[in-house]
C-alpha positions in Angstrom: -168.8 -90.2 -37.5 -169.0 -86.7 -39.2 -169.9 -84.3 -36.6 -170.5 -80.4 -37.3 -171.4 -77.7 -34.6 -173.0 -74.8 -35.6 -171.1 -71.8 -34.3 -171.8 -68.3 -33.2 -173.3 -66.6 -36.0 -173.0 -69.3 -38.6 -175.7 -70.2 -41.0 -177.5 -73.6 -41.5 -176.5 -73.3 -44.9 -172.5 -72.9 -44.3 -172.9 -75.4 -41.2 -174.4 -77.9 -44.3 -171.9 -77.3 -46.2 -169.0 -77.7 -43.3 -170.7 -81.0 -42.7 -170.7 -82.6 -46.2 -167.0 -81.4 -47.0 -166.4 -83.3 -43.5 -168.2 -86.3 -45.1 -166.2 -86.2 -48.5 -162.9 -86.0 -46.8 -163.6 -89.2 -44.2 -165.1 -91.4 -47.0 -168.4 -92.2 -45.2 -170.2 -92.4 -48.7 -167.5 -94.6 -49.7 -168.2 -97.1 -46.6 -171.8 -97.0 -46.9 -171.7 -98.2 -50.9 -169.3 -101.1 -50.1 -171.4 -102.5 -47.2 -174.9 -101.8 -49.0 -174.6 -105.1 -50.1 -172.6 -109.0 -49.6 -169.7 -109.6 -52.2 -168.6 -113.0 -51.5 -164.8 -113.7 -50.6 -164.5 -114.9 -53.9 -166.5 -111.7 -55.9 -164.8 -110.0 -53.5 -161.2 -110.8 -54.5 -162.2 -110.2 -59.0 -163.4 -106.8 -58.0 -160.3 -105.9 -56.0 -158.2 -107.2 -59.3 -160.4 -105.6 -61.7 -159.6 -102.2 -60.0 -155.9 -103.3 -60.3 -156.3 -104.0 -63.9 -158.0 -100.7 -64.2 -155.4 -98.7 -62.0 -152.5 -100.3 -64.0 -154.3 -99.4 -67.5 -154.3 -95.7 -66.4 -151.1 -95.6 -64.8 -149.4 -96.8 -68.2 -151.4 -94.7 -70.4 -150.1 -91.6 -68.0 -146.6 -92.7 -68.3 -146.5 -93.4 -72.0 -147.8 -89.9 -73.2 
């Protein structure tokens, strides 16, 4: 849980933007999107390879430039 204390002299604004760096950097959004919704075991599993597939196709393009 992102939690942000507003210091001395600080503005809300830079407090804000504190918090949502905090909230980039320990994936919150990311958590909140994968359990917005069920994914079977079995959905589950083809999205995980898809990404691999995905990763893979990148990671060759990279090497063979």
């Amino acid at each position: 849980m992102a939690e942000v204390r507003l210091q001395e002299g600080e503005t809300l604004e830079n407090a804000l933007r504190r918090f949502k760096r905090k909230v980039l950097q320990e994936d919150i959004i990311r958590e909140v999107k994968r359990h917005a919704f069920y994914l079977k075991p079995g959905q589950k599993r083809r999205v995980k390879q898809a990404l691999a597939r995905k990763r893979n196709r990148k990671k060759m393009r990279r090497e063979s430039e």
